[in-house]
C-alpha positions as CSV (number, residue, x, y, z in Angstrom):
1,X,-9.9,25.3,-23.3
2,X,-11.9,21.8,-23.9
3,X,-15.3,21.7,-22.7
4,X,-16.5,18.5,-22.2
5,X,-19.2,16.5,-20.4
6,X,-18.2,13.2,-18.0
7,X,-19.7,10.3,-17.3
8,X,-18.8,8.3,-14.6
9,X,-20.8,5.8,-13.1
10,X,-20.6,3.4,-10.4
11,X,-22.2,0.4,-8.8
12,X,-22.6,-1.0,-5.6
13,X,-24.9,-0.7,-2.0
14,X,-26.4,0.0,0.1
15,X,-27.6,3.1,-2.2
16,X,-26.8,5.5,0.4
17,X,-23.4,4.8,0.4
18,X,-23.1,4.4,-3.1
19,X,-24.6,7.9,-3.3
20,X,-22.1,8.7,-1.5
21,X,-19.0,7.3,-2.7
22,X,-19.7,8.7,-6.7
23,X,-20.7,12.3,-4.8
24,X,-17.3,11.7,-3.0
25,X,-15.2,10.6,-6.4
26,X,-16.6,13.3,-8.9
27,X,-16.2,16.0,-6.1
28,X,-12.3,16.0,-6.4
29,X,-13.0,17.7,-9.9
30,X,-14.0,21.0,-7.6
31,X,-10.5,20.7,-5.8
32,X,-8.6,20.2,-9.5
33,X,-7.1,23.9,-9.7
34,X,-7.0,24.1,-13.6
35,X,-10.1,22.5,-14.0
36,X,-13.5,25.0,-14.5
37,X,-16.4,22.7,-12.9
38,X,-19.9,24.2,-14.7
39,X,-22.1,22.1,-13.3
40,X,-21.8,18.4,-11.6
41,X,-25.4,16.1,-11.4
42,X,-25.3,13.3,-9.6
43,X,-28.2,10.5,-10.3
44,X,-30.7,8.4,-8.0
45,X,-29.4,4.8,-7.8
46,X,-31.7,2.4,-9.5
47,X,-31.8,-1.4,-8.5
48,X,-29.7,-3.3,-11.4
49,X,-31.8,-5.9,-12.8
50,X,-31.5,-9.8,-11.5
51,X,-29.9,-12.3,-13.9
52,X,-32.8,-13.7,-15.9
53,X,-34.5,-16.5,-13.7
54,X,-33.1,-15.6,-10.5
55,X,-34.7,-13.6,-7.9
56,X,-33.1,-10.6,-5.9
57,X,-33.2,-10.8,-1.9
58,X,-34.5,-7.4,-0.4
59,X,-31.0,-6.2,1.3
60,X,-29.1,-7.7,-1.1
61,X,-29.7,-5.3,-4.4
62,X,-27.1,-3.7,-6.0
63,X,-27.8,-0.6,-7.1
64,X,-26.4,1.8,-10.8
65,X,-25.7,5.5,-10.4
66,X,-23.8,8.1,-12.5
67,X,-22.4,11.6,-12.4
68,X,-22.8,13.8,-15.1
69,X,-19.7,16.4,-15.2
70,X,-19.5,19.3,-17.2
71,X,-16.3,21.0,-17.2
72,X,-13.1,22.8,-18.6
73,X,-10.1,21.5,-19.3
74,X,-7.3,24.1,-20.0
75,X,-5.9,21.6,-22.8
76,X,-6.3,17.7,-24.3
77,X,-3.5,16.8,-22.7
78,X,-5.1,17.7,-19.3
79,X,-8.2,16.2,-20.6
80,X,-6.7,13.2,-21.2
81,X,-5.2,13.2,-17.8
82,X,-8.4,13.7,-16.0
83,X,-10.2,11.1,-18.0
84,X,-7.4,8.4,-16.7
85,X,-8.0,9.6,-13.4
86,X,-11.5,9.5,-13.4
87,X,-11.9,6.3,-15.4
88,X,-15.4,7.6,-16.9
89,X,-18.2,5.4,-19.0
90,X,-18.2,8.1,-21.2
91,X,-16.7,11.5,-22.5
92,X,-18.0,14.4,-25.0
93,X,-16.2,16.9,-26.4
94,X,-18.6,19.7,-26.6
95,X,-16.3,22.7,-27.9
96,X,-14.0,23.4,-29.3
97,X,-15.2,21.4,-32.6
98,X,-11.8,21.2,-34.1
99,X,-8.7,19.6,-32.1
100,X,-5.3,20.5,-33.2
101,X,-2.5,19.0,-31.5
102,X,1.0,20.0,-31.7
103,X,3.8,17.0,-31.6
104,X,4.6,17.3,-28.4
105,X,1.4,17.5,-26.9
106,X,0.7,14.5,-29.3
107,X,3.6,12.6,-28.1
108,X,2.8,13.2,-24.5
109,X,-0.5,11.7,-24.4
110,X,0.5,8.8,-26.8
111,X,3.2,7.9,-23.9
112,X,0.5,8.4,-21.3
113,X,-2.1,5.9,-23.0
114,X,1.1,3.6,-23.2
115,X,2.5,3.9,-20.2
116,X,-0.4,3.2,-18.5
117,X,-1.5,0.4,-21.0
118,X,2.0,-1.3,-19.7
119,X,1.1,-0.5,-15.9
120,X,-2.7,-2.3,-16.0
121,X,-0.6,-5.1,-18.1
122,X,1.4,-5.5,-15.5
123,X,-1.6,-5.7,-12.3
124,X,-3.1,-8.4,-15.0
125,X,-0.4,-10.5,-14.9
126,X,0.4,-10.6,-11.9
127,X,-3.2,-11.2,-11.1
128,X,-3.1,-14.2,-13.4
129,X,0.0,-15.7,-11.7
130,X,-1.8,-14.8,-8.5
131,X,-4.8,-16.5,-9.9
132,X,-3.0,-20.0,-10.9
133,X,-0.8,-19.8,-7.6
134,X,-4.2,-19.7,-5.6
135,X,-6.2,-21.9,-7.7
136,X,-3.2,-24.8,-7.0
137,X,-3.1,-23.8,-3.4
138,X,-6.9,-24.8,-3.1
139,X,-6.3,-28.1,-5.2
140,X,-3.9,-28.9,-2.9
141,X,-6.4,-28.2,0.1
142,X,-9.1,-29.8,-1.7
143,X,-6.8,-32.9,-1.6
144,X,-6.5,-32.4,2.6
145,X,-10.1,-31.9,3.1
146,X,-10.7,-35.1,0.9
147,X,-8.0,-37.1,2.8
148,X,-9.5,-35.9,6.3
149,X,-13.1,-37.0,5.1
150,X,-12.0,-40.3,4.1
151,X,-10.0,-40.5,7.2
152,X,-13.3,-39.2,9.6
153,X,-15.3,-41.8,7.3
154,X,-13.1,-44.5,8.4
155,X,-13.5,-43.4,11.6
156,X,-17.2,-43.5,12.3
157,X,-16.8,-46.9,10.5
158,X,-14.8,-48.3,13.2
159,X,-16.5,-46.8,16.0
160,X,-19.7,-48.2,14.2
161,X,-18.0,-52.2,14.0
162,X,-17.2,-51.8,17.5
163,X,-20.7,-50.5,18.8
164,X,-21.5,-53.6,16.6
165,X,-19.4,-55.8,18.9
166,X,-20.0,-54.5,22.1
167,X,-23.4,-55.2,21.1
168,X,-23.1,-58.5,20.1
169,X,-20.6,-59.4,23.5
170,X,-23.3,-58.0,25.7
171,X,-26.1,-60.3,24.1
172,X,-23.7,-63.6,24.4
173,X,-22.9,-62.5,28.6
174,X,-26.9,-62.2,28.8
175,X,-27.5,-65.3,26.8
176,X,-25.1,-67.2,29.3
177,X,-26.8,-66.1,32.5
């Protein structure tokens, strides 16, 4: 068995819900079969501080919490397992103080680390050709709305000149009288 101690920590608000979200996310460990929960302490969320120089609007805070999970783990490799799933700031080994690992367990969680390496390589790019294909789209409608305000400018212009004629007509006909 590996004892360890988690943390995972997560952002967002209001605070109640983000209360509730990291009570919701580190309470799966209880369901895990193989896992032995010893204790699970779930923090207050605190405001996160502005950027330097700007003020925070009162509704609009986001708020920092963390878990603290202490637990079993019947081996690394189900350690390492749980720590993918979990996705925690942080991670202690408290006992055993000495990790042996066969091969094989050795092997399987160096193909786990890479496998999933390869999958969040994957999402990136993707992202990044999602990324360029949206940035070109909103050139491209930058270019419209630019058009369109040129073309509304012209417009008003016109509509302006002939307000400017009308104008001018309507003094020569009373001039004439």
């Amino acid at each position: 068995m590996v004892r360890v101690i988690m943390i995972v920590e997560m952002a967002g608000r209001p605070a109640a819900h983000l209360t509730e979200a990291i009570e919701k996310h580190v309470g799966v460990l209880r369901q895990v079969k193989d896992l032995e929960i010893h204790e699970i302490k779930v923090s207050e969320p605190r405001v996160i501080a502005a950027e330097e120089g700007k003020e925070v609007v009162k509704g609009e805070e986001m708020f920092t919490a963390f878990a603290e999970c202490d637990f079993e783990a019947p081996s690394f490799a189900r350690l390492s397992e749980t720590m993918f799933d979990f996705m925690p700031s942080s991670i202690e080994v408290i006992e055993p103080s000495d990790i042996n690992l066969d091969s094989g367990e050795a092997t399987g969680l160096l193909n786990n680390i890479s496998g999933r390496l390869h999958r969040y390589d994957e999402i990136a790019k993707i992202l990044g050709e999602r990324y360029k294909q949206m940035e070109a789209h909103l050139k491209v409608m930058q270019g419209v709305l630019t058009e369109r305000d040129e073309e509304i400018a012209k417009l008003k212009k016109r509509k302006a000149v002939k307000k400017v004629k009308k104008k001018a007509v309507k003094k020569k006909v009373v001039k004439k009288k």
